[in-house]
C-alpha positions as CSV (number, residue, x, y, z in Angstrom):
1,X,-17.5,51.8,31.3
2,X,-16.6,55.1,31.6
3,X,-19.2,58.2,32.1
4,X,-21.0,60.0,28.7
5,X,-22.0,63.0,27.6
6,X,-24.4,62.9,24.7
7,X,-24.3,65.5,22.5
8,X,-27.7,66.5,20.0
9,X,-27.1,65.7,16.3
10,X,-29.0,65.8,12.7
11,X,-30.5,62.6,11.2
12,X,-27.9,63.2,8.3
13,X,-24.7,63.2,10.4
14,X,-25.8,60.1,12.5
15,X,-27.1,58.0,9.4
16,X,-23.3,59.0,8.0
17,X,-21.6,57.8,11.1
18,X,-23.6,54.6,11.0
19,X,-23.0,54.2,7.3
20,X,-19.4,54.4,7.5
21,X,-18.8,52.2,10.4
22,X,-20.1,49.2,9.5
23,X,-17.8,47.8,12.6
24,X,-19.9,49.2,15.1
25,X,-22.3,47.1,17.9
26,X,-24.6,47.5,19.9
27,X,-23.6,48.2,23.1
28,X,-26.8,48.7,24.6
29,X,-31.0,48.9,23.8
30,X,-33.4,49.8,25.8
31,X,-37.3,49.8,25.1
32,X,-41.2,49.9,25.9
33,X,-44.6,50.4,24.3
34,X,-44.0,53.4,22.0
35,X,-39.9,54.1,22.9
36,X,-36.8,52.4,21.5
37,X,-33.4,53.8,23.0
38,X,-29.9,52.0,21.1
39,X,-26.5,52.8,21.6
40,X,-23.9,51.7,18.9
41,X,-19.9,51.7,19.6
42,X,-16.7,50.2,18.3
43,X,-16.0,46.6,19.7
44,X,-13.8,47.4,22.8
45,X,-14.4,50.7,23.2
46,X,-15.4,52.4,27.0
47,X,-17.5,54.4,26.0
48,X,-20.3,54.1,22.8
49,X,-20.5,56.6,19.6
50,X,-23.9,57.2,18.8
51,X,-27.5,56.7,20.1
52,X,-30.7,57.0,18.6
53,X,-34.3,57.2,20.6
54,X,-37.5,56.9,18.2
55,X,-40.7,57.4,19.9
56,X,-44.7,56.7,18.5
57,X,-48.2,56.7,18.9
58,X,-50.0,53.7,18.7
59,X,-52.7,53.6,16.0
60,X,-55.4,50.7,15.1
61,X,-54.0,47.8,14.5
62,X,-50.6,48.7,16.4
63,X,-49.7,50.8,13.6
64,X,-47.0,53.3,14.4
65,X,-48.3,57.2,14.5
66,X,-46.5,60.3,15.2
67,X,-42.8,58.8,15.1
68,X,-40.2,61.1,16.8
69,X,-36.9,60.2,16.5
70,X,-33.2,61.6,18.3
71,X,-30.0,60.8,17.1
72,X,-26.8,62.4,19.9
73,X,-22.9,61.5,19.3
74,X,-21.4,60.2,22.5
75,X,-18.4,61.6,24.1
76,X,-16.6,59.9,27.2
77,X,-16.5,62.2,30.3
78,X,-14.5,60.5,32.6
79,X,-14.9,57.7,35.3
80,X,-13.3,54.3,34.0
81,X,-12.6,50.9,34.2
């Protein structure tokens, strides 16, 4: 898999991307108490599109608090196969 830069983005762009891309996977999710990290891309593809991080608080009952969330487009850098 080649090497990525991510690159900041709005909520609105990413949720468009995702929208029009039904095609996309995942290519790769990452999480623990209070963080969930997903990148999506199109089926062989190096190199994924778009990732999204939402972090929280934990409240009673396990109910989320404070949710953060990030949204960066992903651009290859270089590296390879």
């Amino acid at each position: 898999m080649s090497d990525k830069r991510k690159i900041e983005t709005s909520t609105e762009v990413w949720a468009v991307i995702r929208a029009a891309h039904p095609e996309m996977l995942v290519f790769a999710t990452a999480s623990s108490t209070g963080d969930m990290y997903t990148e999506y891309g199109f089926p062989g593809a190096a190199c994924p599109t778009i990732a999204a991080r939402t972090t929280w608080d934990y409240g009673e009952n396990y109910r989320r608090l404070n949710e953060r969330h990030e949204y960066w487009i992903c651009v290859p850098t270089g590296g390879g196969e």
